[in-house]
Steps between C-alpha positions, in 0.01 A plus 500: 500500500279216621786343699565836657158500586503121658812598695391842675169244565726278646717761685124642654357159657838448651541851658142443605558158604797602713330830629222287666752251641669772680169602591397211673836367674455858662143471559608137676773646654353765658146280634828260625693768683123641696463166620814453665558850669093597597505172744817542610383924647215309617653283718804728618197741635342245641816421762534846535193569634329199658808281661581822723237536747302236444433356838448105466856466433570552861226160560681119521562313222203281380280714793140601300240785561171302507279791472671807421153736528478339878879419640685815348422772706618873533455646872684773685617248828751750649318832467713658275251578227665298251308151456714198518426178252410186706517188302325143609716248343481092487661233296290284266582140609713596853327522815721878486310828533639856590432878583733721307470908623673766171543809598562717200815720466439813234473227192605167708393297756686375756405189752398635838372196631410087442395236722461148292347207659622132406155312607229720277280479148434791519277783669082497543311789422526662830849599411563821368619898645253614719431673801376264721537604831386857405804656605571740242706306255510165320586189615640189310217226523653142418264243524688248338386108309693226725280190446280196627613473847486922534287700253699839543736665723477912580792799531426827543777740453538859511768765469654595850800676575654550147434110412241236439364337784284216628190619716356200541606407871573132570178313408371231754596201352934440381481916434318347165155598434376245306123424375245735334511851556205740479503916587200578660444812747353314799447849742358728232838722533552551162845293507465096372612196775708163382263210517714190501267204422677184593456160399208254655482500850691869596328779518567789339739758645418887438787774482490846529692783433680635824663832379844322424401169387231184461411314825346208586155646692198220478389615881491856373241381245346193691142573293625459175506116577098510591451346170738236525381427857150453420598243266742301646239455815233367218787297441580346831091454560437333146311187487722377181706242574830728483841279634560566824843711424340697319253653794770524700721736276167699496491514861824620534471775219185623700594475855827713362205802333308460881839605658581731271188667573482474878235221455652288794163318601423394175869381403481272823133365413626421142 
């Protein structure tokens, strides 16, 4: 009787013992198998849905977005009512930068236009989509990071006749307006002129907005340079002892304002 009892004892713990073995390699088993197929839905959804129309695929290899709340922009350029994605692009250590125009395509985009530029950092804050010369739509401001011997270089595009197009006009100097830029509305008509500030010893040229494009119009606003005038005559007049060179190039800057203004007398007493 007592062994009978010690065996069905012994008959218990190992049906027990066994029971929570089974227990456990499908407890494992089960924690193993989650781990392996949750991830993998994960990541299968996540090619599904944000490979297909996401739109800095269609950017260069190594090209990088340096502020994406500033050079990604969504504007309507060919007045369709659908907004296109402009992207301002540059490489990190490659004097490379770009303008890359989406236009979107029911759940796509496709690439409506580029322009890339091999001798840029990058792009000031002036550039952006904006409508600059207050015609009604935006234009593409690129006011782009060259270097030491020229601070920036503007484009202004805009779309024209089912495509992309440069409105600049050929700028004075190599049809390359380099130097700094500033927007400022010289005649109080609401729309902003191109002040091209040069480097020491030029004076500044002023650009306005002719209907079809930018061009070159200093005489047209001869006062804006009252400023400069005044002080380049304090200049020429200055007891300091200045190198002689140096007077001269002021000279020559101010006789330039005199004729510009119709100031003949006064360019000849100079």
């Amino acid at each position: 009787m007592e062994n009978t009892i010690f065996l069905s004892k012994r008959l218990y713990f190992f049906f027990g013992l066994a029971t929570c073995t089974s227990v456990l390699i499908v407890t494992v088993l089960g924690v193993t198998l989650r781990k392996q197929t949750i991830p993998a839905q994960s990541n299968l959804q996540n090619v599904q849905t944000g490979a297909k129309n996401d739109p800095y695929r269609y950017l260069p290899d190594g090209a990088k977005i340096d502020n994406p709340e500033k050079d990604v922009v969504f504007a309507d350029l060919n007045g369709d009512g659908k907004q296109e994605e402009i992207i301002f692009y540059s490489f990190p250590h490659d004097p490379h930068a770009g303008i890359l125009v989406l236009k979107p395509n029911r759940v796509d985009y496709v690439k409506l236009w580029e322009v890339a530029y091999d001798d840029s950092w990058g792009f000031y804050d002036l550039s952006g989509v904006y409508d600059l010369n207050k015609s009604g739509r935006p234009q593409i401001i690129a006011y782009r990071r060259i270097g030491a011997s020229c601070p920036g270089v503007l484009e202004v595009y805009e779309f024209r006749s089912g495509k992309i197009a440069r409105i600049t006009g050929a700028w004075a100097e190599h049809d390359k307006l380099c130097g700094s830029i500033e927007f400022k509305d010289l005649d109080g008509d609401g729309r902003p002129e191109i002040i091209h500030k040069q480097s020491h010893g030029i004076n500044p040229d002023v650009y306005r907005w002719n209907g079809k494009q930018y061009v070159k119009s200093n005489r047209e606003f001869s006062e804006y340079y009252n400023d400069e005038l005044s002080e380049l005559i304090r200049y020429v007049y200055s007891p300091k002892g200045f190198p002689t060179n140096a007077r001269v190039t002021w000279c020559q800057q101010a006789v330039e304002i005199y004729l510009l203004q119709n100031r003949h007398a006064e360019a000849v007493a100079l």
